[in-house]
C-alpha positions in Angstrom: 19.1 6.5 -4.3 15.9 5.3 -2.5 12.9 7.8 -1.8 11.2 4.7 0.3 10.2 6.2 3.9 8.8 3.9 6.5 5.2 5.0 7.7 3.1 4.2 10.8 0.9 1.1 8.8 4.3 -0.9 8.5 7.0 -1.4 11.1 10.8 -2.7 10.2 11.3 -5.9 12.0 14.4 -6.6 10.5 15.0 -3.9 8.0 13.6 -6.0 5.4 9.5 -7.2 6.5 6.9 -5.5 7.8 4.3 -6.4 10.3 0.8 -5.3 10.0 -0.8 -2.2 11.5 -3.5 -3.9 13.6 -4.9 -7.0 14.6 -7.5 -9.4 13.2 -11.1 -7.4 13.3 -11.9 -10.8 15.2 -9.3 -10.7 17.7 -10.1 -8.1 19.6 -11.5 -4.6 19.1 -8.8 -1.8 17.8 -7.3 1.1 20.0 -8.1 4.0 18.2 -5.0 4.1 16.8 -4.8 1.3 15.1 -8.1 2.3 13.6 -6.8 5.4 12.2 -3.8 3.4 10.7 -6.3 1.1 9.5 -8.9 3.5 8.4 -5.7 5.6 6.5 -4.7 2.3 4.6 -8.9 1.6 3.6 -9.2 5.0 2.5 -6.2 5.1 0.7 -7.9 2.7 -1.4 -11.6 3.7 -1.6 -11.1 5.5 -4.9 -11.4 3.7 -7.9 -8.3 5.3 -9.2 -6.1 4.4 -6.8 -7.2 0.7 -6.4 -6.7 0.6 -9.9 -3.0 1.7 -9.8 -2.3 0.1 -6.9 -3.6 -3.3 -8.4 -1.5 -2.8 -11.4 1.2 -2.4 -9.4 1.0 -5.5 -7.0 0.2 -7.6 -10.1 3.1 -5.9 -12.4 5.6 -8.3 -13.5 8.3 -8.6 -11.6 6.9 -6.9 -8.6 7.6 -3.7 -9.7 6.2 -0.7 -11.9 7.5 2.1 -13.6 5.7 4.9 -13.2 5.6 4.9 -16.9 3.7 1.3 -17.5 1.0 2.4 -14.7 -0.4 5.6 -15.8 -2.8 4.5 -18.5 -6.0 5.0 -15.9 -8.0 7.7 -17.6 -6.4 10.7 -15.3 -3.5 12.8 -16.4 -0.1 12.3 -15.5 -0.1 14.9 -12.2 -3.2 13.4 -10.8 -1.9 9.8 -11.2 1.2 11.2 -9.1 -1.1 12.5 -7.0 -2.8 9.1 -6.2 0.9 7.4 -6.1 1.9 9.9 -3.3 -1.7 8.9 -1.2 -1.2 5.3 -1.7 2.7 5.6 -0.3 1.8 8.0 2.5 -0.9 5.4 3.4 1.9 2.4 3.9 0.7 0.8 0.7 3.6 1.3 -1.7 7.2 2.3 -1.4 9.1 3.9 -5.0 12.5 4.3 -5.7 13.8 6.6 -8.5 16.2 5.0 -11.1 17.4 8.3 -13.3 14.0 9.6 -14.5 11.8 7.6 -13.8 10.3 6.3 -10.5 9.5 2.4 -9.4 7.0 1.4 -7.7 6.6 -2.0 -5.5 3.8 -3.3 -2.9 5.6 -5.6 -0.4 4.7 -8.8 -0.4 4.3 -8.3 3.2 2.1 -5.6 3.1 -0.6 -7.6 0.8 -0.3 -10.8 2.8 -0.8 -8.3 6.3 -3.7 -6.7 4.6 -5.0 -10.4 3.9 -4.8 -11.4 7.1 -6.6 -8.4 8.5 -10.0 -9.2 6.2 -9.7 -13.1 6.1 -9.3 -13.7 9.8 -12.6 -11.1 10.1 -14.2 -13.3 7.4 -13.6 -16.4 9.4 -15.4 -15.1 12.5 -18.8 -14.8 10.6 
């Protein structure tokens, strides 16, 4: 059984990949909304909480985390939950639950998309 739901900063292209939310900042300037998808994702990850769970999961082994080997960031349990919901209702994770607990995985698509975004900007300076 799968909980992973699809949300506006990823699209399906073939089921599998995603394809970022918005353009290079240097391409062109953003509709507004692609800035909110965009502004969503950033601040998804503007607290220090979630960048810290969401880095231990895209640097997990195996390319997945349990929510069990991720919760160690000085919160309590609920409020990492809490900070696992934002981050997947932002586009930046997807979880499955295997029994009782729940697995968490950032698409490699997703981090190379997000890449993109800030080293094409970084490039036009």
């Amino acid at each position: 059984m799968s909980n992973t739901e699809v949300l506006p900063l990823i699209e399906p292209a073939d089921g599998q990949a995603v394809a970022p939310c918005c353009p290079p900042l240097t391409e062109r300037p953003f509709s507004a909304q692609e800035a909110e998808v965009a502004a969503r994702m950033f601040k998804a990850l503007g607290d220090p909480v979630r960048l810290r769970l969401f880095s231990a999961v895209a640097s997990h082994e195996g390319g997945e985390a349990c929510v069990c080997d991720i919760s160690d960031v000085g919160v309590s349990q609920p409020t990492v939950s809490h900070h696992l919901k934002k981050l997947k209702e932002a586009g930046l994770i997807t979880s499955e639950r295997r029994g009782t607990w729940v697995y968490y995985r950032v698409e490699p698509s997703v981090l190379a998309a997000m890449g993109q975004l800030l080293t094409n900007a970084s490039a036009g300076v």
